[in-house]
C-alpha positions in Angstrom: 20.7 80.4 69.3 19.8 84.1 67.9 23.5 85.2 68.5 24.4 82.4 66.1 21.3 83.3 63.3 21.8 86.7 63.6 25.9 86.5 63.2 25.3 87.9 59.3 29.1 86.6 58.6 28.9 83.3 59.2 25.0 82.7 57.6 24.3 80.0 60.0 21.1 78.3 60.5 20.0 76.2 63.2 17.3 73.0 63.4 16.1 72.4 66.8 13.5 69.7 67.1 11.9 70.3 71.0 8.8 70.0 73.2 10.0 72.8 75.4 7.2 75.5 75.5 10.0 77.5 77.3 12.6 77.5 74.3 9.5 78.5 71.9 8.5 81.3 74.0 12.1 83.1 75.1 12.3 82.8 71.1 8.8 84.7 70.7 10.1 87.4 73.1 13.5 87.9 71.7 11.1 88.8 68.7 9.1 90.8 70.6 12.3 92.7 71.5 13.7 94.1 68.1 17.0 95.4 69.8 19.0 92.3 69.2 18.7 91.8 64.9 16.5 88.6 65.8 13.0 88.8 63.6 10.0 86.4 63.0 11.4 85.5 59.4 14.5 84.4 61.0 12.1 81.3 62.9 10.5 78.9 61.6 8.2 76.5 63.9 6.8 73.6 63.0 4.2 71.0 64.9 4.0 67.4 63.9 1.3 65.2 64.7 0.8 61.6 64.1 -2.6 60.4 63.7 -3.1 57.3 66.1 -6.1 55.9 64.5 -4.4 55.6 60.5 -0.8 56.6 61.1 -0.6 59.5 59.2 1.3 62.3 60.0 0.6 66.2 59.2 3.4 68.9 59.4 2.0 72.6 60.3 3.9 75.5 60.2 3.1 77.6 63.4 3.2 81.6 62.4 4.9 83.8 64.7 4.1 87.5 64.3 6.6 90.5 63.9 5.9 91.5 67.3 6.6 87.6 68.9 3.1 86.5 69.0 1.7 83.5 67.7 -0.2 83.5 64.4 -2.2 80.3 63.6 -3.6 78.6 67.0 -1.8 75.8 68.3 -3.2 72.3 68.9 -4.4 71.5 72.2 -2.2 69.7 74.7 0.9 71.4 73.2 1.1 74.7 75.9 0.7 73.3 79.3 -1.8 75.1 81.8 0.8 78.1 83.3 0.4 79.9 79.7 -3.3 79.8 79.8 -2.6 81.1 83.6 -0.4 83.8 82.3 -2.8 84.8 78.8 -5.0 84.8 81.7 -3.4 87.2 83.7 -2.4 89.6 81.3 -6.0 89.9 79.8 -7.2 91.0 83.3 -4.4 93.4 83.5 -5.1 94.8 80.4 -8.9 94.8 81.0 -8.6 96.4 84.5 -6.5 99.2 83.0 
């Protein structure tokens, strides 16, 4: 996917509709990354929720920052438990340093 955005001769663009926190995340790290041409305005993420009680549904764009990390704070039930584990872990890392 960010070989194909970041092709500047071919100006391709790519909708992706997933669940996978996996796919969102590598994309948040090849952000992170800045070697590769791939940047946070190149992404756009969006969560959609349907309202059981009235129907309704909302669309909210989800910011990612220049440096891969996540802007606005997702609604719960979306990242499973292993990335509270791992935000876990890598507080008390950075804590115990």
């Amino acid at each position: 996917f960010v070989d194909c955005v970041t092709n500047q001769r071919n100006n391709n663009r790519i909708i992706i509709e997933t669940h996978s926190e996996h796919l969102i995340r590598k994309l948040q790290v090849k952000i992170a990354e800045q070697n590769n041409g791939f940047t946070n305005d190149m992404l756009a993420v969006y969560y959609v929720d349907k309202d059981d009680e009235d129907g309704s549904t909302t669309i909210k764009e989800m910011r990612i920052s220049e440096q891969g990390r996540l802007i606005d704070e997702w609604p719960s039930g979306f990242f499973d438990k292993a990335s509270e584990l791992s935000l876990d872990l890598i507080n008390a890392i950075l804590n115990n340093n």
